[in-house]
C-alpha positions as CSV (number, residue, x, y, z in Angstrom):
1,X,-6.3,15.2,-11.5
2,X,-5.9,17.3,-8.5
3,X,-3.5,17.9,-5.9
4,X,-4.3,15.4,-3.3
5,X,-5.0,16.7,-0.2
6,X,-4.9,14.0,2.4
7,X,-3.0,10.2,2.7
8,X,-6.6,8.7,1.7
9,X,-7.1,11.3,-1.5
10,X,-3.6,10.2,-2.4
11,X,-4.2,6.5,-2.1
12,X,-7.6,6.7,-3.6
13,X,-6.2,8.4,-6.6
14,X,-3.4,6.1,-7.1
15,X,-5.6,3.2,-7.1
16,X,-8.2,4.5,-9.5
17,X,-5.0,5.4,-11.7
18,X,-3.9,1.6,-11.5
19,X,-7.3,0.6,-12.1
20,X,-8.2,3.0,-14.9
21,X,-4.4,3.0,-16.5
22,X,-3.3,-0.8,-16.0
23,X,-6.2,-3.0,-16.3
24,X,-3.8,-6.2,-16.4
25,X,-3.5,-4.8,-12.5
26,X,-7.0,-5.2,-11.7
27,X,-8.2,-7.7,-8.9
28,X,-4.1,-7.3,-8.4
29,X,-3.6,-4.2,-7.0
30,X,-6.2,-4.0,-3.6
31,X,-6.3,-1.4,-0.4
32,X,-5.7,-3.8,3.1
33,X,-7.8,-1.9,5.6
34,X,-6.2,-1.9,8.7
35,X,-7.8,0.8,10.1
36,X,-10.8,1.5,13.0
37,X,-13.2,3.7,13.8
38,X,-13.4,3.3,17.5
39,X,-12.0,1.1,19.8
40,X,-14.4,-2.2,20.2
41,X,-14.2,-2.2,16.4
42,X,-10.4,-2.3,16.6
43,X,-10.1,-5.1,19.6
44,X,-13.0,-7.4,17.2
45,X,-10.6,-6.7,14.3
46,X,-7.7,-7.5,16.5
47,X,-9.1,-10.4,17.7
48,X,-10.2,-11.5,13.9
49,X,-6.5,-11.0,13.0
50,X,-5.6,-7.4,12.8
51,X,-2.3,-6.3,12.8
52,X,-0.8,-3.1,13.1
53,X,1.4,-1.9,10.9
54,X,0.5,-3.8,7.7
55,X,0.9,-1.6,4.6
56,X,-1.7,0.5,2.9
57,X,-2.1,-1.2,-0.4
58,X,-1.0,-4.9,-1.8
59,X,0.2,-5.4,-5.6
60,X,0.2,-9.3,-6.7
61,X,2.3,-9.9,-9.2
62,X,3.9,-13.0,-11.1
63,X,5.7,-16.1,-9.6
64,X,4.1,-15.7,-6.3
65,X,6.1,-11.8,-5.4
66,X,4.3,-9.3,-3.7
67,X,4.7,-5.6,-3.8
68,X,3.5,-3.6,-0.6
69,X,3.0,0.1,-0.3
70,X,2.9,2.6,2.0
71,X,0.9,5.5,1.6
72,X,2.0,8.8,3.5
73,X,1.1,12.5,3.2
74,X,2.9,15.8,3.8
75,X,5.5,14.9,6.5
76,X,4.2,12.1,8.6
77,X,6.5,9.3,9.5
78,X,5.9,5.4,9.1
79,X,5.0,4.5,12.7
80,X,7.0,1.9,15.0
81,X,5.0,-1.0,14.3
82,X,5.0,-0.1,10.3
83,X,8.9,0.0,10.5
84,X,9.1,-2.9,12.0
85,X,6.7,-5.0,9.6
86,X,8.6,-3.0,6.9
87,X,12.0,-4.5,8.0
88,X,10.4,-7.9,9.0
89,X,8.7,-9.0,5.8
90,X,12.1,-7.1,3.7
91,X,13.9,-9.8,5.5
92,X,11.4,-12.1,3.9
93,X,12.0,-10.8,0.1
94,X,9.2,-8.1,0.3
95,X,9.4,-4.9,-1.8
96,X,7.7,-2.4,0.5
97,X,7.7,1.4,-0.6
98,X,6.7,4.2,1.2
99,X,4.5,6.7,-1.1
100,X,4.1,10.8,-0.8
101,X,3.1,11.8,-4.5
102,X,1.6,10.5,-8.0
103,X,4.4,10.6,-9.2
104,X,6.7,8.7,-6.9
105,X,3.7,6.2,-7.0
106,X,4.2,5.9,-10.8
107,X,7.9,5.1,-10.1
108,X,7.0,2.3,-7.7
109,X,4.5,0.9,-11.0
110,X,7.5,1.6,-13.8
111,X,9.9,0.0,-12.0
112,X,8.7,-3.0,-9.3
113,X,5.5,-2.9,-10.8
114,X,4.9,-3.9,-14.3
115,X,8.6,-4.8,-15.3
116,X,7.1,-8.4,-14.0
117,X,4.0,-8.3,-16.3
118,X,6.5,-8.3,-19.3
């Protein structure tokens, strides 16, 4: 596997790593695609119930907990809106995680991942 290049590369290749290495993960593990290509796409996805900030990726796991993640590359920063879903739905019990590299990823599926599946 490559060095990813980008936030998508990354994302793309820990999903297909889930996918590929987990299959008890699959159909629970998904991308949330919050994003837009222009802006009258972003106001009808607004308007359909888009909100900024959500996390990249969503794991469902046992006893109705959910797992968020946050996929980041190089040295960008979470955004205002994503830290303040972040703290909003930790107040609520969330697990969110913020994601650079494979292997941090791998951390986040050893340890608050498949420990439930167990």
């Amino acid at each position: 596997m490559s060095e990813p290049k980008s936030e998508l590369q990354l994302q793309s290749q820990a999903w297909t790593h889930a996918w590929n290495t987990y299959p008890l993960l699959r159909k629970r593990i998904f991308q949330v695609y919050n994003n837009t290509d222009n802006l009258v796409q972003a106001m009808q996805k607004k308007a359909a119930g888009l909100v900024a900030g959500v996390p990249d990726m969503c794991c469902l796991l046992p006893d109705q907990k959910i797992v968020w993640i946050e996929f980041k590359f190089g040295i960008n920063k979470l955004s205002s809106k994503q830290v303040e879903i972040h703290d909003n739905w930790k107040a609520l019990g969330h697990q969110i995680f913020t994601v650079r590299t494979m292997t941090e990823f791998q951390t986040v599926l050893d340890y608050a991942i498949l420990p439930n599946y167990k």
